[in-house]
C-alpha positions as CSV (number, residue, x, y, z in Angstrom):
1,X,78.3,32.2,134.2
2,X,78.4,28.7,132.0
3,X,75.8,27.9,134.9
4,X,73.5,30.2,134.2
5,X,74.0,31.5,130.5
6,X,75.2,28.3,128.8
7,X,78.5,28.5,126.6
8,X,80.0,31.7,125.3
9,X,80.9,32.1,122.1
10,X,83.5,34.7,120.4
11,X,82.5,37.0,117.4
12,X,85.3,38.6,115.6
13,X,85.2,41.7,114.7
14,X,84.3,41.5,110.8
15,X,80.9,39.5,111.5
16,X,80.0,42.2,113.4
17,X,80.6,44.2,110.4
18,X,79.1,42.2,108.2
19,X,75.7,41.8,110.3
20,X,75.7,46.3,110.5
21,X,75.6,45.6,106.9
22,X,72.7,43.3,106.8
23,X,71.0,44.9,109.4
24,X,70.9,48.3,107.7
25,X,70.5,47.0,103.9
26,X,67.3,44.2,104.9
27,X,65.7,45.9,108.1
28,X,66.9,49.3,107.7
29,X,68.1,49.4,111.4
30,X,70.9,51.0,112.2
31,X,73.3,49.2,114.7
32,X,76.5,49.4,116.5
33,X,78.8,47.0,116.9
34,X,78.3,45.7,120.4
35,X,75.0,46.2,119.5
36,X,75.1,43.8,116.3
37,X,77.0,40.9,117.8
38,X,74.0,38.5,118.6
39,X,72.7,39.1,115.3
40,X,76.6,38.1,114.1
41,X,76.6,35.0,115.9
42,X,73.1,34.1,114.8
43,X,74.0,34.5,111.3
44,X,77.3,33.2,111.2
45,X,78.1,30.9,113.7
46,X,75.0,29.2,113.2
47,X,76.5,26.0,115.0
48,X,77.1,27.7,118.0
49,X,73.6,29.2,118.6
50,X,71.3,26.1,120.2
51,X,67.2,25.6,119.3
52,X,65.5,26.4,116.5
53,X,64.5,29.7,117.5
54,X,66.2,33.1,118.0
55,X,65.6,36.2,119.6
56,X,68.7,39.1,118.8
57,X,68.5,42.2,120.6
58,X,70.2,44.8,118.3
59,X,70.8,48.6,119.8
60,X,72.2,51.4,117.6
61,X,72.6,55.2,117.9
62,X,76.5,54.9,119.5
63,X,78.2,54.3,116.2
64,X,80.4,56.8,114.5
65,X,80.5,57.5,111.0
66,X,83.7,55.9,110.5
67,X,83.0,53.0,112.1
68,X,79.1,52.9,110.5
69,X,81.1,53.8,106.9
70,X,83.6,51.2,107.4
71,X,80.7,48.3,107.8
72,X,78.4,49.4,104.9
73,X,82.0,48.9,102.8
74,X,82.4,45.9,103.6
């Protein structure tokens, strides 16, 4: 996979969080978690994302209220 993808990184669970929050406040897009993590790691693990350009794919529609409550209180 390191082959072909490059280096993996881990998002934890709160940047996730954090980048629903963002997404939804600034670009009024509604995300999921899974579907937020790129965004995450572009935003907060700036180190770990190579090149001076990014592309984040961001998918929505299979969060739950809870869980989409729980990352606009954050």
């Amino acid at each position: 996979m390191h082959r072909l993808c490059g280096p993996g990184i881990v998002v934890p669970e709160t940047d996730c969080l954090r980048a629903m929050k963002l997404a939804f406040e600034r670009l009024r897009v509604v995300a999921e978690p899974g579907g937020a993590i790129a965004l995450a790691a572009a935003l907060f693990h700036p180190g770990a994302v190579e090149g001076d350009d990014v592309i984040c794919t961001i998918s929505g529609g299979n969060v739950d209220t809870e869980m989409f409550a729980r990352a606009l209180a954050g």
